[in-house]
TORMI-187557 format. One record per residue (C-alpha): x, y, z; residue in three letters. Coordinates in nm, 4 decimals, always signed. Each point is the difference from the previous one (the first is absolute). Layout:
<recs>
REC;x;y;z;aa
REC;X;Y;Z;ALA;
...
</recs>
This chain:
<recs>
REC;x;y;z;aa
REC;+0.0000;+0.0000;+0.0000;UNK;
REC;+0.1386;+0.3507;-0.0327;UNK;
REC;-0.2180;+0.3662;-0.0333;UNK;
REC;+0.1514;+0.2958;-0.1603;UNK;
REC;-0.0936;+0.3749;+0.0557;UNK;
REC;-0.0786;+0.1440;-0.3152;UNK;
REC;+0.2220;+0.3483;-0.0508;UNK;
REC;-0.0810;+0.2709;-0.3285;UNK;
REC;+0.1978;+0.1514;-0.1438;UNK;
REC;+0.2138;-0.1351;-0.1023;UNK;
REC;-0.1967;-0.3380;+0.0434;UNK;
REC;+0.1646;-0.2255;+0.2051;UNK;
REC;-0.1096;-0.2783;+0.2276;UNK;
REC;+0.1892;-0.0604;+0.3173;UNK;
REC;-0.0250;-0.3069;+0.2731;UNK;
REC;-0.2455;+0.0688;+0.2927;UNK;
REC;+0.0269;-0.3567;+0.0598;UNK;
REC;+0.2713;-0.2865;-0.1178;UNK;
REC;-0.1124;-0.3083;+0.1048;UNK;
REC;+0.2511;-0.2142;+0.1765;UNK;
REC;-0.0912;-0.3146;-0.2920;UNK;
REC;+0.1329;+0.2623;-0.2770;UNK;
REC;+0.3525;+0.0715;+0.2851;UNK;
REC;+0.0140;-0.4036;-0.0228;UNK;
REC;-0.0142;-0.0493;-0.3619;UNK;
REC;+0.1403;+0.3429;-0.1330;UNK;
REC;+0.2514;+0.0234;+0.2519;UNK;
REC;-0.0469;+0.3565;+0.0217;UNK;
REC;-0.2327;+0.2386;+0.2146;UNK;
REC;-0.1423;+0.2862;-0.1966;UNK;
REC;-0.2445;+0.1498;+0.3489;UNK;
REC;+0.0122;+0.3679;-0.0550;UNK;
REC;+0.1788;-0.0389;-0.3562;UNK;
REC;-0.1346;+0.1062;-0.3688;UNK;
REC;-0.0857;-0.3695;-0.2116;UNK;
REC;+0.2852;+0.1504;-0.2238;UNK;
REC;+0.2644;-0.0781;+0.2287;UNK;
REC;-0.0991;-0.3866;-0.0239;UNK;
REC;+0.2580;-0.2005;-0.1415;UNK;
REC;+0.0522;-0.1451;-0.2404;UNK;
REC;-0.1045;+0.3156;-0.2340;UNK;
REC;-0.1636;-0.2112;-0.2273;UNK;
REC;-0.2542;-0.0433;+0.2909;UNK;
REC;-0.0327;+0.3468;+0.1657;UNK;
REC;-0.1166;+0.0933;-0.4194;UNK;
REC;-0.2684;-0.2686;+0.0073;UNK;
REC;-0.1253;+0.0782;+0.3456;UNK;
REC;-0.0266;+0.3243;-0.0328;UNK;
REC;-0.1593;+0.0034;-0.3659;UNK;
REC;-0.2671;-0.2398;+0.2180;UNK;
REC;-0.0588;+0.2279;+0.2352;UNK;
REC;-0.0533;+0.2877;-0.2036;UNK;
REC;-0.2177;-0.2168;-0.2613;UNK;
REC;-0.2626;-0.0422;+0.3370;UNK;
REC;+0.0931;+0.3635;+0.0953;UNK;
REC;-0.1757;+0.0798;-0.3473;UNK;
REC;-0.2386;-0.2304;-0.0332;UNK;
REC;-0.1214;+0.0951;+0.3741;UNK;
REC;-0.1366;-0.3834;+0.0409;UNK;
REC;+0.1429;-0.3265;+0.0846;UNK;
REC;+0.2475;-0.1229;-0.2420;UNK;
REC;+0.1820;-0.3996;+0.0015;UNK;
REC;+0.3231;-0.0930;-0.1652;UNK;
REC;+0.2318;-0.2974;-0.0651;UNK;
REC;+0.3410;+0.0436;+0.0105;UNK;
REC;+0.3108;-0.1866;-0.0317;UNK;
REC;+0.2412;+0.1381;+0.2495;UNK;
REC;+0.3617;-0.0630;+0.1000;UNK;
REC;+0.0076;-0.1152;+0.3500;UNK;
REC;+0.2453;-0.1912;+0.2223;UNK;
REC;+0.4365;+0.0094;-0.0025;UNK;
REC;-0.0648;-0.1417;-0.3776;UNK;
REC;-0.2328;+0.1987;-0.1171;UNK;
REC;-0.1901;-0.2556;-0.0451;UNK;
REC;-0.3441;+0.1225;-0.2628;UNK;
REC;-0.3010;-0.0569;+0.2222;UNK;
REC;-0.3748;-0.0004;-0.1123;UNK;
REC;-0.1539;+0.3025;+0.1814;UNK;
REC;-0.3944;+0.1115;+0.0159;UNK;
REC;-0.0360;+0.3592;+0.1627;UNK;
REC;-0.3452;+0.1649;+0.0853;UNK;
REC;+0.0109;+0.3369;+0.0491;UNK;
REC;-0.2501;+0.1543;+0.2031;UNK;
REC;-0.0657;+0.3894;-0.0059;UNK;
REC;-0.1342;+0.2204;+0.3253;UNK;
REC;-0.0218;+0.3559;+0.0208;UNK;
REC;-0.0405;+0.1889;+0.3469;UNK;
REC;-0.2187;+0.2946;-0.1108;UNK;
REC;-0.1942;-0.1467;-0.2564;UNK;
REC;+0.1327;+0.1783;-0.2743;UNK;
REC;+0.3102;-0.1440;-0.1194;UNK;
REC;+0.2575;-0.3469;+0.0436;UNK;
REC;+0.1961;+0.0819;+0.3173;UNK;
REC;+0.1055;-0.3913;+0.0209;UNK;
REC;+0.0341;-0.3048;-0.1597;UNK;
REC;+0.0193;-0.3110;+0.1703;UNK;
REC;+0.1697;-0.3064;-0.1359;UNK;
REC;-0.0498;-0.3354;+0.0360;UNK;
REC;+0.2686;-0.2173;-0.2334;UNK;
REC;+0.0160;-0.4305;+0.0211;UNK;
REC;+0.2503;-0.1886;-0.1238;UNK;
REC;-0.1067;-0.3670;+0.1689;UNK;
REC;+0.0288;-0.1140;-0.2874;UNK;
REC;+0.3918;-0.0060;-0.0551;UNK;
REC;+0.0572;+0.0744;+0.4202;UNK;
REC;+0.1603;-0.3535;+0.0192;UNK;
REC;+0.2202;+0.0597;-0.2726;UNK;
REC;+0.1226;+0.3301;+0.1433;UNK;
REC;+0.0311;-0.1361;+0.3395;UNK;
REC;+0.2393;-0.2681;-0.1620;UNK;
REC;+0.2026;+0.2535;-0.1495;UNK;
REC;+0.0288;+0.1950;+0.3448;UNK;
REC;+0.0735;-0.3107;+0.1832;UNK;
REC;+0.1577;-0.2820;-0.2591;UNK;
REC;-0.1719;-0.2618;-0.1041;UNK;
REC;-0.1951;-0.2316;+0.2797;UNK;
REC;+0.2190;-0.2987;+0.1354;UNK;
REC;-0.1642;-0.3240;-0.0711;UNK;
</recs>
């Protein structure tokens, strides 16, 4: 999970919330950081074009990605739903995040941890 404050001008989205899944996988904590300092680049572009594709679109949006998690970067099939919230009604102040990879989580966790010992 992760929420971002939305910011204008320029439009930028930066981490209200990292959850500590994304610290895990990522190995890197982005609380209090714009989504363009996520690493690797390739990454903090996608994310943020995501973000600002809900920002615009002012509803829910979902995504598949193939990201590049783990020492390895290893790719890893992604779905994110984006949710949108405003506090006064009137415009996106947030976005809140919810990304699953369960789907490749054992392969990661090999690649963190070597393979399991039979």
């Amino acid at each position: 999970m992760g929420v971002v404050d939305v910011h204008l001008d320029p439009l930028d989205f930066i981490y209200r919330f990292w959850g500590s899944a994304h610290v895990e996988v990522l190995k890197q904590e982005l609380t209090g950081r714009s989504v363009t300092e996520m690493r690797p680049e390739s990454e903090a572009r996608s994310v943020f074009q995501q973000y600002a594709e809900t920002y615009e679109a002012c509803r829910p949006m979902l995504f598949e990605n193939i990201i590049s998690a783990g020492p390895h970067l290893l790719p890893m099939e992604e779905v994110s739903l984006r949710l949108p919230f405003s506090l006064d009604g009137e415009r996106i102040t947030q976005i809140l995040a919810f990304s699953d990879i369960r789907r490749d989580f054992k392969r990661l966790k090999e690649s963190f941890l070597g393979r399991p010992r039979r």
